[in-house]
N, C-alpha and C positions, 0 to 999 in steps of 0.2 A: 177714787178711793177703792183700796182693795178690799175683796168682799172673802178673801181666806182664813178658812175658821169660820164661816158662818157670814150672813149679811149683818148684822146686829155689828161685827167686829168693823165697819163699812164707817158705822155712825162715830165709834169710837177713837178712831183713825183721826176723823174730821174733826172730832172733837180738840185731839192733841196735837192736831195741824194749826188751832183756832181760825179754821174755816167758819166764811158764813154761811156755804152755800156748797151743794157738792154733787156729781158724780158715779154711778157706778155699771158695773156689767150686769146684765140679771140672771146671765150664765156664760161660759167660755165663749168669747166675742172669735176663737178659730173652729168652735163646731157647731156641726149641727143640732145636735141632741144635749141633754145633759140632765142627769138624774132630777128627777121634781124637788124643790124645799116645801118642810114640811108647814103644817100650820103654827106649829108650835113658833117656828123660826121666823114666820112670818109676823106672828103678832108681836117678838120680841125687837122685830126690827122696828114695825108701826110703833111700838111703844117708846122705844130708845130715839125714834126720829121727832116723834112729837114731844118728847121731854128736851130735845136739843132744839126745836124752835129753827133748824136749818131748811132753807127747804132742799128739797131732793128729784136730779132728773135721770135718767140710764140712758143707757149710749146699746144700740142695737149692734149686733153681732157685724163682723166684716165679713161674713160669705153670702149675706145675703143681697142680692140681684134683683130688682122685682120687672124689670126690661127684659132678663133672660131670654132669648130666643131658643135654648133648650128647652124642652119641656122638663127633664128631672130638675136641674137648676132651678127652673122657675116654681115648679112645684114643691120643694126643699123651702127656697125662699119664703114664699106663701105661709108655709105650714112653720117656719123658723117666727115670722115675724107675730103669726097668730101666737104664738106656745110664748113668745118674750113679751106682748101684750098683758097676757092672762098672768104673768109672773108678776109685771110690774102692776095693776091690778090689785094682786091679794096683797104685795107687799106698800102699797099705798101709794104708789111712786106715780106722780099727774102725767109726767111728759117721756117718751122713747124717741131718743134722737135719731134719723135714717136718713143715711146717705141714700137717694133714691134709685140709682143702680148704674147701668153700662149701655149702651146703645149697641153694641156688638152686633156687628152682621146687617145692624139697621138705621134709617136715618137716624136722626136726635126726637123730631115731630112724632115718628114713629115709638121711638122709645118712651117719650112722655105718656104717649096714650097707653101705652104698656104698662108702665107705672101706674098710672089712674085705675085701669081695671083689675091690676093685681089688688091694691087700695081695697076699692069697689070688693072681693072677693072675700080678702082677709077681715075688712070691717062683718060684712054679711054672716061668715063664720062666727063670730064671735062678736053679737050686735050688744050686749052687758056690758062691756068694757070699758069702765071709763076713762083711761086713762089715753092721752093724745097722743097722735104722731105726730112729733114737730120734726117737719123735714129742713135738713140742713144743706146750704147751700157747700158747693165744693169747688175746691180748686181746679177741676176741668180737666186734670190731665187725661189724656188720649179720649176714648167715649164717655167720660163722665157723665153721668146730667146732673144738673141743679147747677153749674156755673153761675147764675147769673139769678136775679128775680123774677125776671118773665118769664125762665125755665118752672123755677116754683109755683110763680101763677100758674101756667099752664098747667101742670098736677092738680092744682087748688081746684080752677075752675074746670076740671074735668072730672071729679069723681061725685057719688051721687049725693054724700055726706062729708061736705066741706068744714062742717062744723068740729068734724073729729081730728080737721089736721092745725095744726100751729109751724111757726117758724120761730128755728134756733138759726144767727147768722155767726160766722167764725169768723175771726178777723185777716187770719192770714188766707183761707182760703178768696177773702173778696180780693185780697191786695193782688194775692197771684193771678186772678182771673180776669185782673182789670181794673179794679177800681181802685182809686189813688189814694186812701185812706191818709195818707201822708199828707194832703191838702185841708186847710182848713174849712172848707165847702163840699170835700170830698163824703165825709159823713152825712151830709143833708144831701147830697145828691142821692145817695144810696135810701135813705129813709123817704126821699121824694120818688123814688123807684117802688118801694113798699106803698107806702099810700095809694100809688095810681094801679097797681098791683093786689098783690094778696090783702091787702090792709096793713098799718102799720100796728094795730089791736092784736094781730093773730103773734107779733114779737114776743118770745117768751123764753125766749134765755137768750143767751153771751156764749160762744166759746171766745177764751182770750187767748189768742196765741199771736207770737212776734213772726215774722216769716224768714227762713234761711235764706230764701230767691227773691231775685226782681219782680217788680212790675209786670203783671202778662207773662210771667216763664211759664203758668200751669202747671208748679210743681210744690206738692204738699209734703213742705220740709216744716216744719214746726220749731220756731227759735226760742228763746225764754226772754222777758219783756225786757225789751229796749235794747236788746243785744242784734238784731236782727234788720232787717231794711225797712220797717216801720216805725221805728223807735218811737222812745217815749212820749215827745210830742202828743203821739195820737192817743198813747193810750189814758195818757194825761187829761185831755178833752174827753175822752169816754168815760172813765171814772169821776169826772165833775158836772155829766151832763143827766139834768136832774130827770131827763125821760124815761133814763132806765134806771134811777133808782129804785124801782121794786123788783126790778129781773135779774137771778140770780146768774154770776157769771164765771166761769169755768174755766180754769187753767187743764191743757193737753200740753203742758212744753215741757223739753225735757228733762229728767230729773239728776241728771250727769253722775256723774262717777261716787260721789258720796252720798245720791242719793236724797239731798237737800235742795236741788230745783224748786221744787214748790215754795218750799219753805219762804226760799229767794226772792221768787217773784212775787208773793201772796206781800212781801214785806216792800217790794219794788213798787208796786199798785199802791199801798197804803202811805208809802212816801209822796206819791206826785199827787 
């Protein structure tokens, strides 16, 4: 949900979309900086969120890197995910979803440990915060990390305060990076990946997206549900599957030329 005019206007969006669950930036997800909100805005969102009874997660900016092997990159990063922390924070928001960076220049091993101490750096900055990093796995193209869950584990069990991360999984990033969500076993395979991994406890949102590419392309095209090479089948199974009914789940797909995509899918999910 767009947060233009104010974040308060974020809730009201959601409202008239009749979402149960949603969505936002906590600043321009293409820069660095972005002028502070004030208190006032803040408490009018707290207020307009707990009178809508939704719950609410933010999606971290796209320039941030926490693998960086520049040092300005990396230190941008750091101080990007610290400043989008303390936002989501005062605005009450539990969960900051983070693609967890780029391996660039270095192994993948090497860049998970990168991630872990950037982690380690940004939590220590800003030790008040309550508000979690649920890192999300990704589609893997070229240095990605988080493809997979033992990439996540490894961030999990590498940083000094595991208790401050969670995981958000997307659906077409697993399909592209491998896993066959299209198989009826396919889902417990992935969740039996979780368990022996990060925990399946630390699950704590959904992105629901269909996927444009095959199986293994490692390409993060994003389709709208059942249109895409996942189809409904699965999403069918995930919407009736009673383990995540208390975790809010998130449409990324896209909202096409009139601008009713959501509208679409939110109505596609509620059908199967």
């Amino acid at each position: 949900m767009s947060v233009a005019g104010g974040a308060p206007k974020a809730v009201a969006r959601a409202n008239d979309l009749a979402c149960d669950a949603f969505q936002i930036f906590v600043k321009s997800p293409n820069q660095w900086r972005n002028k502070p909100r004030s208190e006032e805005e803040a408490q009018s969102f707290r207020q307009a969120r707990d009178a809508s009874g939704m719950p609410v997660i933010a999606h971290s900016g796209y320039l941030i890197n926490l693998a960086s092997p520049k040092e300005e990159v990396l230190a941008k990063s750091r101080a990007s995910l610290g400043d989008e922390l303390e936002r989501c924070h005062a605005l009450g928001v539990p969960g900051l979803v983070l693609h967890p960076g780029s391996a660039t220049g270095r192994t993948r091993e090497e860049g998970l440990d990168a991630v872990a101490r950037s982690l380690d750096a940004v939590f220590a900055e800003h030790p008040s915060v309550r508000t979690k990093v649920l890192l999300e796995n990704t589609a893997g193209q070229g240095n990605t990390l988080g493809l997979s869950v033992d990439e996540l584990d490894r961030i999990v069990q590498g940083v000094a305060e595991p208790d401050r991360l969670e995981i958000c999984l997307d659906s077409c990033h697993a399909f592209v990076a491998g896993y066959d969500l299209r198989d009826a076993g396919g889902l417990d395979r992935l969740l039996d990946e979780l368990d022996a991994g990060p925990g399946r406890a630390r699950l704590s949102a959904w992105h629901l997206n269909d996927a444009q590419q095959g199986l293994g392309s490692f390409r993060d095209r994003h389709a709208n549900i059942g249109e895409g090479e996942l189809g409904r089948a699965f999403f069918a199974r995930l919407v009736h599957d009673e383990r995540f009914d208390d975790l809010p789940m998130i449409l990324e797909t896209p909202l096409g030329d009139d601008g009713e995509g959501h509208a679409r899918d939110l109505a596609t999910l509620r059908g199967l």
